[in-house]
C-alpha positions as CSV (number, residue, x, y, z in Angstrom):
1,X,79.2,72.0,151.0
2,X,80.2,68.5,151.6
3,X,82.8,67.4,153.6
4,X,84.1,64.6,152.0
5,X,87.4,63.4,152.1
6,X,90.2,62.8,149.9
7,X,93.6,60.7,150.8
8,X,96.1,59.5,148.2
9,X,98.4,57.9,150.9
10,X,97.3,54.3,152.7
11,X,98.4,51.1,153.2
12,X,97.0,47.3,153.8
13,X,98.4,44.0,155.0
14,X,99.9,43.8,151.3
15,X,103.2,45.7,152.6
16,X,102.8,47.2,156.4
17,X,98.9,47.6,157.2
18,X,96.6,45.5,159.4
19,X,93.5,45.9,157.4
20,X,92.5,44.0,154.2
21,X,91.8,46.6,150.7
22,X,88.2,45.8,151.6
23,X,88.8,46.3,155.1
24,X,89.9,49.4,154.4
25,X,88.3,51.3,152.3
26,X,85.1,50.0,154.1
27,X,86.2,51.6,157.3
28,X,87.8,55.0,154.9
29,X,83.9,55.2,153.5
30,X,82.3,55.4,157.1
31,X,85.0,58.0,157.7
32,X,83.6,59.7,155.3
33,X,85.9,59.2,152.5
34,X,85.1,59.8,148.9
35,X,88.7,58.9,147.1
36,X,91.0,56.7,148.7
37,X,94.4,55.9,147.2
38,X,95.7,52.7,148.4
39,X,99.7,52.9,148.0
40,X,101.3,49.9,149.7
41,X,105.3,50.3,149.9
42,X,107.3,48.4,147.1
43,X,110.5,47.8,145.6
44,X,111.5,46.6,142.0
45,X,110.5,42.5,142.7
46,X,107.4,43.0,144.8
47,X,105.6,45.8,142.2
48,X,103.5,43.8,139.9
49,X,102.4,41.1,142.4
50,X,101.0,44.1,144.8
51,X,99.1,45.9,142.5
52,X,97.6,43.0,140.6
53,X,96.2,42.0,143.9
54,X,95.2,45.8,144.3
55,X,93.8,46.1,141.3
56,X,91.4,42.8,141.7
57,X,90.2,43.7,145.2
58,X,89.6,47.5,144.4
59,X,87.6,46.5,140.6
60,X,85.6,44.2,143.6
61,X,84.7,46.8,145.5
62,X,83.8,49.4,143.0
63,X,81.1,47.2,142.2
64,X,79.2,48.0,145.1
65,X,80.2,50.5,146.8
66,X,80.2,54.3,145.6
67,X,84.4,55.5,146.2
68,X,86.4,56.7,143.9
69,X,89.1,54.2,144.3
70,X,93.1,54.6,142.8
71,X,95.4,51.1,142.7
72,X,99.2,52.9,143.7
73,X,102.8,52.4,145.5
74,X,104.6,53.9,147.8
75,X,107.8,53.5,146.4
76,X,110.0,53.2,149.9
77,X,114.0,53.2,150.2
78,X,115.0,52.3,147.2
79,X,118.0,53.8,145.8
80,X,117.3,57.2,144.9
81,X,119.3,56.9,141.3
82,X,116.4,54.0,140.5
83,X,113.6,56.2,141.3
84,X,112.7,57.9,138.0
85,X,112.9,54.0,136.5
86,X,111.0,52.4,139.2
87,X,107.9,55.2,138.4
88,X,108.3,54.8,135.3
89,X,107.6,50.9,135.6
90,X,105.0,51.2,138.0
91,X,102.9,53.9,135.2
92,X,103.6,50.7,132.8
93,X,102.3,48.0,134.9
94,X,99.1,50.2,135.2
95,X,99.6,52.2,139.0
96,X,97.3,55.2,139.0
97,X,99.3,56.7,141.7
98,X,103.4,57.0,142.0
99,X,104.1,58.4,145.6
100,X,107.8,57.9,146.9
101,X,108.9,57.5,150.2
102,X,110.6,61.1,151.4
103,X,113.6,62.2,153.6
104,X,111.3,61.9,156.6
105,X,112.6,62.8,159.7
106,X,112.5,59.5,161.7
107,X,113.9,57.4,159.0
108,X,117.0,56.9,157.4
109,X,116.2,57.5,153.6
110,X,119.0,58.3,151.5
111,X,119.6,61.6,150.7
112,X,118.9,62.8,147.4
113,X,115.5,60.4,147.3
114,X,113.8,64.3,147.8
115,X,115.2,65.3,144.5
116,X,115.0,62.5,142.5
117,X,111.4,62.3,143.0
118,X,110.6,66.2,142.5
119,X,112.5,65.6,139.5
120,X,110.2,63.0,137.9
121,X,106.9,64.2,136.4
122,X,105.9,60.1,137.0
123,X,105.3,60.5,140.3
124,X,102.6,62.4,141.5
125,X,103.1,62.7,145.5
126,X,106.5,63.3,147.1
127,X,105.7,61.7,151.2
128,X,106.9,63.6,154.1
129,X,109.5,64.5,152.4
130,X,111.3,66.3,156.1
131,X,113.6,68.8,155.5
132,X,112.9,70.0,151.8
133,X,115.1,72.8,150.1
134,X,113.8,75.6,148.2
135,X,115.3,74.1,145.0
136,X,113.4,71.1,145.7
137,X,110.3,72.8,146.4
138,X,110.8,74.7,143.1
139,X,111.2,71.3,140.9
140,X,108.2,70.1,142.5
141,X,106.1,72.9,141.4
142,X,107.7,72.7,137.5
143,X,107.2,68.5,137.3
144,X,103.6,68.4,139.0
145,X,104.9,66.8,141.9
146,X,103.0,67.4,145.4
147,X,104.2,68.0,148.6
148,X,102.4,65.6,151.4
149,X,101.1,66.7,154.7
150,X,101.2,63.9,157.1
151,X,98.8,63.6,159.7
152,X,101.2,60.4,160.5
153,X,103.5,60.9,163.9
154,X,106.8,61.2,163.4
155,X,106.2,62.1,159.8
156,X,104.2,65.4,160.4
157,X,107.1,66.8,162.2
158,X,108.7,69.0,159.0
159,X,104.9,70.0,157.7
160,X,105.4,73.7,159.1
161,X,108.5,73.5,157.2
162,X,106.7,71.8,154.1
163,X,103.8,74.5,153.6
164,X,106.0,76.9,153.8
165,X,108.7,76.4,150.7
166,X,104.9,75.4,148.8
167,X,103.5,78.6,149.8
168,X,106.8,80.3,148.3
169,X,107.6,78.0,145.2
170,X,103.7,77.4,144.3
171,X,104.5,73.7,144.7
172,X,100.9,72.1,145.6
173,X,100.4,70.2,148.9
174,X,98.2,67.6,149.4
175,X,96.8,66.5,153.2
176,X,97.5,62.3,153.5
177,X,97.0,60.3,156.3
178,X,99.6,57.1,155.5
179,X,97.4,55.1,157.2
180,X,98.4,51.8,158.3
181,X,95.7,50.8,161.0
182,X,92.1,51.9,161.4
183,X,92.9,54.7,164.1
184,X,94.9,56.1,161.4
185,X,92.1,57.7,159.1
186,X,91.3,60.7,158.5
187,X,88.4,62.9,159.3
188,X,87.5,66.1,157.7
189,X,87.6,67.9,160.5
190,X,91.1,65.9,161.5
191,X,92.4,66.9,158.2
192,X,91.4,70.6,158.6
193,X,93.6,70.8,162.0
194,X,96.5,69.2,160.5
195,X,96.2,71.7,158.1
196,X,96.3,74.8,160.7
197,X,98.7,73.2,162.3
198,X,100.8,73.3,159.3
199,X,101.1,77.3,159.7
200,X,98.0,77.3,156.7
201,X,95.4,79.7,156.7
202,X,91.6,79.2,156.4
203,X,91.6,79.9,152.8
204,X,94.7,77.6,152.3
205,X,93.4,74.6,154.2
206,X,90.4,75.3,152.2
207,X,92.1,74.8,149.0
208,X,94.3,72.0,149.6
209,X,90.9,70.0,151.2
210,X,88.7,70.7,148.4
211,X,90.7,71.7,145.3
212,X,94.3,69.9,146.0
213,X,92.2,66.5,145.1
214,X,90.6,67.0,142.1
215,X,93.5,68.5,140.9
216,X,96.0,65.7,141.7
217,X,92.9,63.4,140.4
218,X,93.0,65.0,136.9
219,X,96.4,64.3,136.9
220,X,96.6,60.7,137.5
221,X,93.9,59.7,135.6
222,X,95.3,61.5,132.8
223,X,98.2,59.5,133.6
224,X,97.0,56.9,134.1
225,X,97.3,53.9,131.6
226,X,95.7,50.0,131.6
């Protein structure tokens, strides 16, 4: 079978990143990468600028080079009460992919960003979302919404915790690396370990590696509008 990979979650010197979209999804293809989702963190004022550069670079690229490529945002502490609008108006301004920002861990999101997000069929990933509740979990599974895996420091710590409310509610996980510098992305066989060391088994890594992705890609190109 091949073993190529799938991440929904990166960034480039548009928000956070060091690399260039080029850059980046040159160095994602020698990974091995076969979709790459470039989500670069955004707010209300800096939406439509970001992914009209996005969009330009990444209609470039497809061009020449053989990736299945998706134009996103991470949207990334805003106010969680503006979350359903904000994905809302990033669907209209043409985003393929809606992931927020979630109650990581190691930074000081506001509370309630988790449920706001699960709660909105618009967006498509919920991010390291830390310390998720069952209810939460359960919301995600109704709207479509899935759970990330981090391979990112910091961020992975809750992803025990994460696979295991999916495994009970159904909710779907997807395995992301948030990449922000070239050390950052993934391998296959990376992505397997994170994975296992998730609590998964074989035949859960298995599923969230190979079908997770064409899953959530079905849904966001169904979605997706422009």
């Amino acid at each position: 079978m091949t073993k190529a990979v799938a991440d929904f979650h990166t960034h480039t010197f548009l928000s956070d990143g060091v690399l260039s979209p080029c850059e980046l999804i040159r160095r994602a293809a020698v990974n091995g990468y076969q979709i790459i989702g470039i989500t670069d963190h955004v707010g209300l004022g800096s939406m439509e600028r970001i992914l009209t550069e996005l969009r330009k670079e990444c209609r470039l690229v497809e061009k020449y080079w053989a990736l299945e490529l998706l134009v996103g945002v991470e949207l990334t502490h805003v106010p969680a009460a503006a979350i359903s609008d904000l994905a809302k108006e990033a669907k209209r301004l043409g985003a393929d992919l809606v992931v927020v920002h979630g109650e990581t861990l190691v930074e000081p999101v506001e509370p309630g960003t988790n449920r706001a997000a699960v709660s909105c069929p618009e967006v498509d990933i919920l991010a390291h979302p830390g310390l998720l509740t069952e209810a939460e979990a359960e919301l995600a599974a109704q709207n479509g919404v899935f759970l990330e895996l981090s391979a990112r420091r910091g961020h992975a710590y809750a992803n025990g915790h994460v696979a295991a409310l999916a495994r009970k509610s159904g909710a779907a996980l997807i395995i992301n690396s948030d990449s922000h510098q070239p050390a950052d992305l993934l391998t296959w066989e990376f992505m397997s370990q994170v994975g296992r060391g998730a609590g998964l088994d074989a035949a859960e890594v298995e599923k969230v590696m190979r079908e997770a992705p064409q899953r959530l890609l079905r849904k966001v190109k169904g979605c997706a509008k422009g």
